[in-house]
N, C-alpha and C positions, 0 to 999 in steps of 0.2 A: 031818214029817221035814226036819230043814235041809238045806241043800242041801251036799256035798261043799265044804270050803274047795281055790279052785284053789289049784295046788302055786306059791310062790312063784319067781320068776324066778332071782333069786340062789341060790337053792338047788340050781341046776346046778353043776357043779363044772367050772370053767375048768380049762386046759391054759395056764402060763403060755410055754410056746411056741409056740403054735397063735396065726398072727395070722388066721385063715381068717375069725374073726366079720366083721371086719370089712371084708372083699370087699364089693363092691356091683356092680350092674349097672349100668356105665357111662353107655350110652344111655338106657338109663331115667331115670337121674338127669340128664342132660344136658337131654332135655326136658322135664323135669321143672322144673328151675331157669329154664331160657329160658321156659317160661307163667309160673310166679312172678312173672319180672320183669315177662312182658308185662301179667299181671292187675292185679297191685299199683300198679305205674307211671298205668297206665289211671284205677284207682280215684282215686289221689291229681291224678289230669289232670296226670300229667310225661311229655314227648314226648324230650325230649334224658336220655343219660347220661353221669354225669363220672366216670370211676376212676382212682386216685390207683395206677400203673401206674409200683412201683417197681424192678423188673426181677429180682423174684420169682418163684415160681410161682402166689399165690395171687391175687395184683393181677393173671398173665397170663391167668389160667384167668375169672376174672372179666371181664377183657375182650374174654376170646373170646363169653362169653355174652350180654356186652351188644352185641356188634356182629350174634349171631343175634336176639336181644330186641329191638331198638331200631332195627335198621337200621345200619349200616355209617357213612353220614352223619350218623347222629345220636349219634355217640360221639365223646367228647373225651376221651383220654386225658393225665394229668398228671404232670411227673416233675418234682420240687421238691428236687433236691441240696443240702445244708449242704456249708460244703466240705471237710470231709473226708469226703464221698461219697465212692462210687467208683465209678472211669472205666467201670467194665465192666456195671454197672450200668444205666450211661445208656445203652450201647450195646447192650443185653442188650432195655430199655426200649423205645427207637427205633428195633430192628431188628422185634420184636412187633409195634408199632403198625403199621408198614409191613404186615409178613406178614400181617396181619390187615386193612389198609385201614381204619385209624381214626384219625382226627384225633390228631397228637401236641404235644404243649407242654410246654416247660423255663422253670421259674419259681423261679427260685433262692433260697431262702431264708437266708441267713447276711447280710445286711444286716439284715431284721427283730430276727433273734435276736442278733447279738452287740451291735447298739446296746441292745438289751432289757438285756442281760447288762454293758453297758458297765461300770458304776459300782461292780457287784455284785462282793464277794470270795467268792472260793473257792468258785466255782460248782461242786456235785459232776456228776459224768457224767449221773446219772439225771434228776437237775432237769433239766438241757441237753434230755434228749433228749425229755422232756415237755414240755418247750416247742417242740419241735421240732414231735414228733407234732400237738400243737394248733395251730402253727399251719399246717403242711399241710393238714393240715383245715378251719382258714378258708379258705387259698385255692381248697379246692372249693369248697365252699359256696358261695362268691361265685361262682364260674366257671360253676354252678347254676342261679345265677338266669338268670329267674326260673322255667323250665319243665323245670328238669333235678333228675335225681333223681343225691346222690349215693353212688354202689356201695359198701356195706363188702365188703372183703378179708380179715376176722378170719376165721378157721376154729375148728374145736368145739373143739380141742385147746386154741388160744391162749385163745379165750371163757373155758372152765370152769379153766385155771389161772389167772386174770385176769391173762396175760402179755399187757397193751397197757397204752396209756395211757385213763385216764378221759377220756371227751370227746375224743379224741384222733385215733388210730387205730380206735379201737373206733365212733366214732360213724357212724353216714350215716344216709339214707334208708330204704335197705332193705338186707339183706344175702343175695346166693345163696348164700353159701358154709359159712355160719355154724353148719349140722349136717353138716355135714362135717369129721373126724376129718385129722388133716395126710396121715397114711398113705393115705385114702381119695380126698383133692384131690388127691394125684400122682399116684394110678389114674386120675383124670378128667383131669390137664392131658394126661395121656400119649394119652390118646383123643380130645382136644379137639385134638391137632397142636402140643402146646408146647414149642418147640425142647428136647433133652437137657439141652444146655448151663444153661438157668431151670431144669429140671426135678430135676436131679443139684445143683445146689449149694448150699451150706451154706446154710440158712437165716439171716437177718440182717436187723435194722431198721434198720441201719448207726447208730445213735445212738452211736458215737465207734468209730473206726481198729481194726481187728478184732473187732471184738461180731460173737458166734454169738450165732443163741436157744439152742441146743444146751449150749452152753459156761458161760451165764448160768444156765440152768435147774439145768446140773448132770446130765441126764439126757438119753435122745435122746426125739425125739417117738414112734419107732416103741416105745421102753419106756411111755410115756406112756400114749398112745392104749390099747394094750392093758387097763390098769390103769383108765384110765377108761370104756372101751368096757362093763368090770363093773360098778362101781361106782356109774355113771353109767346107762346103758340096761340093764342085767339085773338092777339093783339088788343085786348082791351085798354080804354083809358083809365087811371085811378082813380077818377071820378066817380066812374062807372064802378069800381069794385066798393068806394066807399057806400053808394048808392047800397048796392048789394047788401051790404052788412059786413062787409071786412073792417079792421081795425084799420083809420086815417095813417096813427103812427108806424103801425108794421107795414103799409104798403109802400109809403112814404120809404121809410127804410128801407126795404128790399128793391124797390126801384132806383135808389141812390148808390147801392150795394153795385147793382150791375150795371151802372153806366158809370162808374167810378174805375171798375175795376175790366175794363173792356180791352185794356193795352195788354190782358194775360191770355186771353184768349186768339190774339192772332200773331202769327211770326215779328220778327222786327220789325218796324218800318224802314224800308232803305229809300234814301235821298233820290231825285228823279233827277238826272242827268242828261239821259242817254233816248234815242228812238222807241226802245223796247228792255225796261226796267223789272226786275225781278220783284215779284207781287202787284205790279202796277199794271202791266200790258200782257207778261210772260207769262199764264197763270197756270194751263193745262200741259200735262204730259203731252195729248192729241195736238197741243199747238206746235209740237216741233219735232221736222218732218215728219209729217204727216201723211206723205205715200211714197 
């Protein structure tokens, strides 16, 4: 006799007003992310942490974690302005650092980038601000070496619409935050002590003089998240969520978002040549040697 097939996950039928899926138990998760960092860190032998601590909530909540994970001393926080930053930013940044007791540093970036950009006509916004992203994240990197690990900030929401830049903002070391839904990181900065003021304002990667993510996307995160929290962990069909009461066009879109944008979330592909190919066969630490 086969065994009963379990009942598929998606086959629940969402509430597309109900954001309750995605509640979490704060504390849980809080130490939860700080052994992360301490296991992982440990494993790769990194003692220092660098977070690119841009007066957010997601770079704040991150380095509340790393100053529980790492020690307090051993965090460098990084605020890298182009200049049309903004002023409230840096003070939003270097008031954090303080409240938290972690190393703070202002490394300006608009010499690199506009001599980059010198020669160049009609540089559109998004190129700008991909350059932008990359090279902030040189200058972790460097600020890294040689014993520091450095923190992503991207959250599930930005991840699975591949709203970052490749290489960019999306890269580091390790990342705590990265299964975590945007809705869900501002349950945890609220619990982690993250001033209102980071926690309440319009999200932005400041890549040119009012840029929302909200505004760019077109939708908010709290529409997002829901949509994905189905789609994504319950495996729903969009059929199913339009069923529900979700909006046809926004799921339509966000479903197209993440399977468009799926080549950011995993290493390169390299070419298969060989008996045992790096991401193809080779994939665990445990696979080699092994006793």
């Amino acid at each position: 006799m086969r065994p009963q097939r379990e009942q598929r996950a998606g086959a629940i039928r969402p509430d597309s007003r109900d954001p309750s899926p995605l509640r979490i138990d704060e504390e849980l998760v809080r130490r939860m992310l700080v052994q992360f960092l301490r296991e992982e860190s440990q494993k790769a032998g990194l003692t220092r942490a660098v977070v690119g601590l841009s007066g957010g909530v997601d770079s704040a909540v991150v380095a509340a974690l790393a100053a529980e994970a790492f020690g307090r001393q051993n965090v460098l926080a990084v605020h890298t302005p182009y200049r049309t930053s903004s002023w409230t930013s840096l003070d939003h940044a270097a008031g954090l650092a303080e409240k938290i007791g972690i190393a703070f540093r202002v490394v300006p970036i608009t010499p690199q980038v506009d001599a980059y950009f010198r020669d160049v006509a009609d540089v559109s916004r998004v190129r700008r601000g991909n350059k932008m992203a990359r090279e902030r994240k040189s200058i972790e990197f460097d600020l890294a070496w040689p014993d520091g690990a450095v923190l992503g900030t991207s959250n599930k929401s930005e991840l699975l619409l591949g709203y970052g830049t490749w290489f960019g903002d999306m890269a580091s070391s390790m990342n705590p935050v990265g299964d975590l839904y945007k809705t869900q990181l501002r349950e945890l900065a609220i619990h982690v002590a993250i001033p209102d003021a980071i926690v309440r304002k319009a999200p932005s990667a400041e890549l040119w003089v009012g840029q929302t993510d909200e505004a760019e996307l077109g939708f908010s995160y709290a529409q997002a998240d829901v949509v994905l929290y189905h789609l994504v962990d319950r495996r729903a069909r969009p059929s199913e969520l339009v069923d529900a009461g979700f909006d046809g066009a926004l799921v339509t879109r966000i479903r197209d978002m993440v399977r468009k944008s799926h080549y950011k979330r995993v290493m390169p592909i390299i070419a298969k040549v060989s008996l045992r190919t790096i991401g193809h066969d080779f994939l665990y630490p445990r696979d080699w040697e092994a006793d």
